[in-house]
N, C-alpha and C positions, 0 to 999 in steps of 0.2 A: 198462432204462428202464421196464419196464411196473411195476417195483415203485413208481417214484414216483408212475404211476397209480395201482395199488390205494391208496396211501397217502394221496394228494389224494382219492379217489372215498371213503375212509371221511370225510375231514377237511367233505371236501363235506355230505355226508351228516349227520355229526353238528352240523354249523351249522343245516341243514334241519332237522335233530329239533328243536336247541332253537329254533329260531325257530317252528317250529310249537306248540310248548310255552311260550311264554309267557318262554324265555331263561332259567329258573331255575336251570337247570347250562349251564352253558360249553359249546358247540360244540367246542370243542377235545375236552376230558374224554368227551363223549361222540362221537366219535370216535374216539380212543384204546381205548374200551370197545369199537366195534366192528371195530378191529384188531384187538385182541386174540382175539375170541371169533372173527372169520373166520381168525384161526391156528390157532387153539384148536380148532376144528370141521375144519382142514384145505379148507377153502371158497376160502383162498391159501396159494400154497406160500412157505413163509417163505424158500424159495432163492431166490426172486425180491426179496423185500422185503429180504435181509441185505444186499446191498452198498450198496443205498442209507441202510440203517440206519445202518451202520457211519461211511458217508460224515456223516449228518447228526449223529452224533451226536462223533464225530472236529471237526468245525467248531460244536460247540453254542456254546464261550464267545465267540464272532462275535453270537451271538443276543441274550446279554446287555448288549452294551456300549451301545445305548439306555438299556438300565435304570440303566443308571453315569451316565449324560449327566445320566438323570434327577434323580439322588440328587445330583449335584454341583450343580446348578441350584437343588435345594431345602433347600442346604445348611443356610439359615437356620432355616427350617420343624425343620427335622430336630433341630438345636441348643435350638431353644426348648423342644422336645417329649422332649428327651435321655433324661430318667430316665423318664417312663411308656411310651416308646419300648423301655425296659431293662425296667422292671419287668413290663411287658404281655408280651414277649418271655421273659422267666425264668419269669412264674407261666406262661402257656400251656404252654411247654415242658413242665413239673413235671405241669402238668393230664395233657396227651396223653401221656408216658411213665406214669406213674397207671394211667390209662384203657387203654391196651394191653394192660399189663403185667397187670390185673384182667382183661379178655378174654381173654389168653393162658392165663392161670391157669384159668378157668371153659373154655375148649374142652379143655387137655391133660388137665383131669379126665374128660369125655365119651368119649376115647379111650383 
């Protein structure tokens, strides 16, 4: 049980960052960043946070069925919107793979 505390006391915390900051990144994301880094540093023992990891993340697709509620509700919206929904979706993809794939290239020549 204490790992769901450390887990809520980062989650806590990075809502605190971003609301002190103006909200610009997500409370969640920077939260996440500071799990990470108190793994990372050993500041929590990651034996304490794996079984509830495991647990939350074993039950994640429970998390999304809102978002499904959502998408069937705005079925219409969705329909009208079909192809720049598709097209917006294919060029982004193509950009971010690109964009990677050119970072990956420019770091594995440094090393």
């Amino acid at each position: 049980m204490l790992g769901v505390l450390y887990i809520l006391l980062c989650w806590l915390a990075g809502n605190a960052i971003s609301y002190l900051t103006g909200g610009y990144i997500s409370g969640n994301i920077i939260g996440m960043v500071l799990l990470f880094a108190a793994l990372e540093f050993r500041i929590i023992d990651a034996d304490k946070v794996r079984p509830v990891a495991k647990m939350l993340l074993g039950t994640m697709a429970l998390f999304f069925v809102p978002y499904g509620v959502g998408l069937m509700v705005s079925y219409e919206t969705i329909m009208k919107n079909f192809w720049a929904i598709i097209i917006a979706s294919v060029v982004s993809t193509v950009l971010i793979m690109l964009v990677v794939g050119w970072v990956y290239q420019k770091t594995a020549r440094k090393r």
